[in-house]
N, C-alpha and C positions, 0 to 999 in steps of 0.2 A: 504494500500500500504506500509507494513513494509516488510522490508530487511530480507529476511530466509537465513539462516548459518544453513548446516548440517553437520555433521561430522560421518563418517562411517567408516568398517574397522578395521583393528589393525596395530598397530604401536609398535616398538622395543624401547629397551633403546637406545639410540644414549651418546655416551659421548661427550658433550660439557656446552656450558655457556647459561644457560636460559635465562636468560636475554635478550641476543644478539637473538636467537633462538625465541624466543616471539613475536622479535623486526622484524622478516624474516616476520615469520607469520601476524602481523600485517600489516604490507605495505603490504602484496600481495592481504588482504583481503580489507584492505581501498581501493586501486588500482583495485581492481575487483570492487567494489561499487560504486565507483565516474566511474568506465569506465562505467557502465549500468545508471545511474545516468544521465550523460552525454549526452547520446541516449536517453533519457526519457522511460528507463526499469525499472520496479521494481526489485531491486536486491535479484537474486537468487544464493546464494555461496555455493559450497560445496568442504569440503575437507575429501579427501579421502586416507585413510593408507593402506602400503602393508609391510609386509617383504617379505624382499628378502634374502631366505636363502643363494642360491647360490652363491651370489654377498656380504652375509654380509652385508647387507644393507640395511636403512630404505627407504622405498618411498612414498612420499607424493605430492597429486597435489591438488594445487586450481584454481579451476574452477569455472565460471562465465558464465551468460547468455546475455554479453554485444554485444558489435557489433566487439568484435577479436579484432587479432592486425594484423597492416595493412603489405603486404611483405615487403615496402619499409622502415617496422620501426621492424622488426625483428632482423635484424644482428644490430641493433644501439639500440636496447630496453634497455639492460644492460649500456651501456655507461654513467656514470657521467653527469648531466645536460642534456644527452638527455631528451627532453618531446614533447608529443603532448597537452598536456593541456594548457590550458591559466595562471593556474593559480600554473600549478606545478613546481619545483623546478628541477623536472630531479634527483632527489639524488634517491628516493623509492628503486628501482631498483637496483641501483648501488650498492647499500645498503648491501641489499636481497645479490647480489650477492656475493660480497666480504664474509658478515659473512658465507656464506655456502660454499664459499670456505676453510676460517681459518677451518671449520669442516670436511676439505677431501673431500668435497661434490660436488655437481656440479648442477646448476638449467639450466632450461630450459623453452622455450614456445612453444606451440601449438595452432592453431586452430581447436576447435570440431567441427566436421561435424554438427552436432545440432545448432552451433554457439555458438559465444562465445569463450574468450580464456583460455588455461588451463595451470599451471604451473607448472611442477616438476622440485622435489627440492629430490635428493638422497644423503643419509649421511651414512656413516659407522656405522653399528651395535659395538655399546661398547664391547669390550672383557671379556666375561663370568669369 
């Protein structure tokens, strides 16, 4: 019962700060883990790259096979200290969001028809 992370796809330069960008990526994936965790899932993650030539843009979604996220916690997901967790902090999120905004970016959630919820996150392709 180990946790699978796949990663698939292609993915563009994005100019920004690794670091912080590392720091997106990881809360979204700990937060898919503990949400399947949670429900007594074995966590199954996968993150998935696109370019978007059109739009300039990188697109990335992590997706998970936990139990979603709930309507009444969707418009409040992002929020500072929002949580449904007992033992979270509510920051994860708020996180995630801010940094991908300082990068032009814009994240977002979804639930998959499969279940489970998915997140994209779009950042501006670096200038060639």
């Amino acid at each position: 019962s180990h946790t699978s992370l796949t990663v698939t796809g292609q993915f563009g330069d994005v100019q920004g700060d690794e670091v912080l960008l590392r720091q997106v990526f990881g809360n979204l994936i700990r937060n898919a883990v503990e949400a399947c965790e949670g429900a007594g899932i074995v966590p199954v993650v996968s993150i998935e790259g696109r370019v978007d030539a059109a739009n300039r843009a990188c697109r990335v979604t992590v997706s998970d096979n936990g139990p979603g996220v709930p309507d009444s916690s969707r418009e409040k997901i992002f929020q500072p200290f929002f949580t449904t967790r007992m033992q979270g902090t509510g920051l994860g999120l708020a996180i995630v969001q801010k940094i991908v905004v300082m990068h032009n970016g814009r994240v977002s959630v979804r639930n998959r028809e499969e279940g489970g919820a998915s997140f994209e996150i779009v950042i501006p392709l670096a200038e060639s």
